[in-house]
C-alpha positions as CSV (number, residue, x, y, z in Angstrom):
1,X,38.0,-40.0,29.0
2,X,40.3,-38.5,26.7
3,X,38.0,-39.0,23.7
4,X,35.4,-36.7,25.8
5,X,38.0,-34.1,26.5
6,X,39.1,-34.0,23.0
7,X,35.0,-33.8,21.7
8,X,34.6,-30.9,24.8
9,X,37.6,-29.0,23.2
10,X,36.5,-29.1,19.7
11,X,33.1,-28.0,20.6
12,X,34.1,-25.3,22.4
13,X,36.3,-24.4,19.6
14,X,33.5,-24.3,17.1
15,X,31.7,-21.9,19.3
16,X,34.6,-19.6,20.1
17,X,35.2,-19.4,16.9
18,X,31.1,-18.4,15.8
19,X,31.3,-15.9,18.9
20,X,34.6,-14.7,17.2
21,X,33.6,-14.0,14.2
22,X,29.9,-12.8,14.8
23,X,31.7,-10.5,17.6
24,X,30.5,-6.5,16.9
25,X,33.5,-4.9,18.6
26,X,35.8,-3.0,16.1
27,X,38.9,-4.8,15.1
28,X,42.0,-4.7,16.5
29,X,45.1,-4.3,14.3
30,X,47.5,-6.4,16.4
31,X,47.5,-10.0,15.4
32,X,49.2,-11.1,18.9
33,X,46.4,-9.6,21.0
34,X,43.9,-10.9,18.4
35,X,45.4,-14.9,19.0
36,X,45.5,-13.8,23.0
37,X,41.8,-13.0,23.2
38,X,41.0,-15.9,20.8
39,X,42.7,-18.9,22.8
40,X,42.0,-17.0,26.4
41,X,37.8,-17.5,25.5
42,X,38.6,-20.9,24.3
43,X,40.2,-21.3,27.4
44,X,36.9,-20.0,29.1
45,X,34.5,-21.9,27.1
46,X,36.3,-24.9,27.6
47,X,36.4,-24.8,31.2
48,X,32.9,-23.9,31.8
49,X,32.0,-26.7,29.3
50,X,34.4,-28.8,31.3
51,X,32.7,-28.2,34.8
52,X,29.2,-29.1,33.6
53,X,30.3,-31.9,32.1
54,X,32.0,-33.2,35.4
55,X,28.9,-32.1,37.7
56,X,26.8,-33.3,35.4
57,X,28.5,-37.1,35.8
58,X,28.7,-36.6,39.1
59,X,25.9,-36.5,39.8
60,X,25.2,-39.4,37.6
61,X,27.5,-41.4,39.4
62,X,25.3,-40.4,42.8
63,X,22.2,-41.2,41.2
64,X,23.4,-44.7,40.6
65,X,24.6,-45.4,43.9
66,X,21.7,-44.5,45.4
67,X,19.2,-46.5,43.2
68,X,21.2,-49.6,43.9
């Protein structure tokens, strides 16, 4: 379990940071705020990356019960 936590987290980390970079808006010069937006959508990413992953096994989990 904590192996697929760690492998949700670094994927969601890859793609903040893509969506960081390739992000249009003009720059901001504070680095706090900068840090604060970059770890709240890693936050975000994670969790919805989190949620599917936990739907998505259980309803796995349901699947099997029922064929057996």
């Amino acid at each position: 379990m904590k192996n697929n936590l760690l492998n949700i987290l670094t994927i969601s980390a890859i793609i903040t940071t893509i969506g960081f970079i390739m992000d249009g808006d003009p720059k901001i010069l504070g680095v706090l705020l900068r840090f604060t937006e970059y770890f709240l959508m890693l936050g975000i990413v994670f969790l919805l990356f989190l949620a599917i992953y936990f739907a998505a096994l259980f309803v796995k989990r349901n699947f099997r019960k029922l064929r057996s």
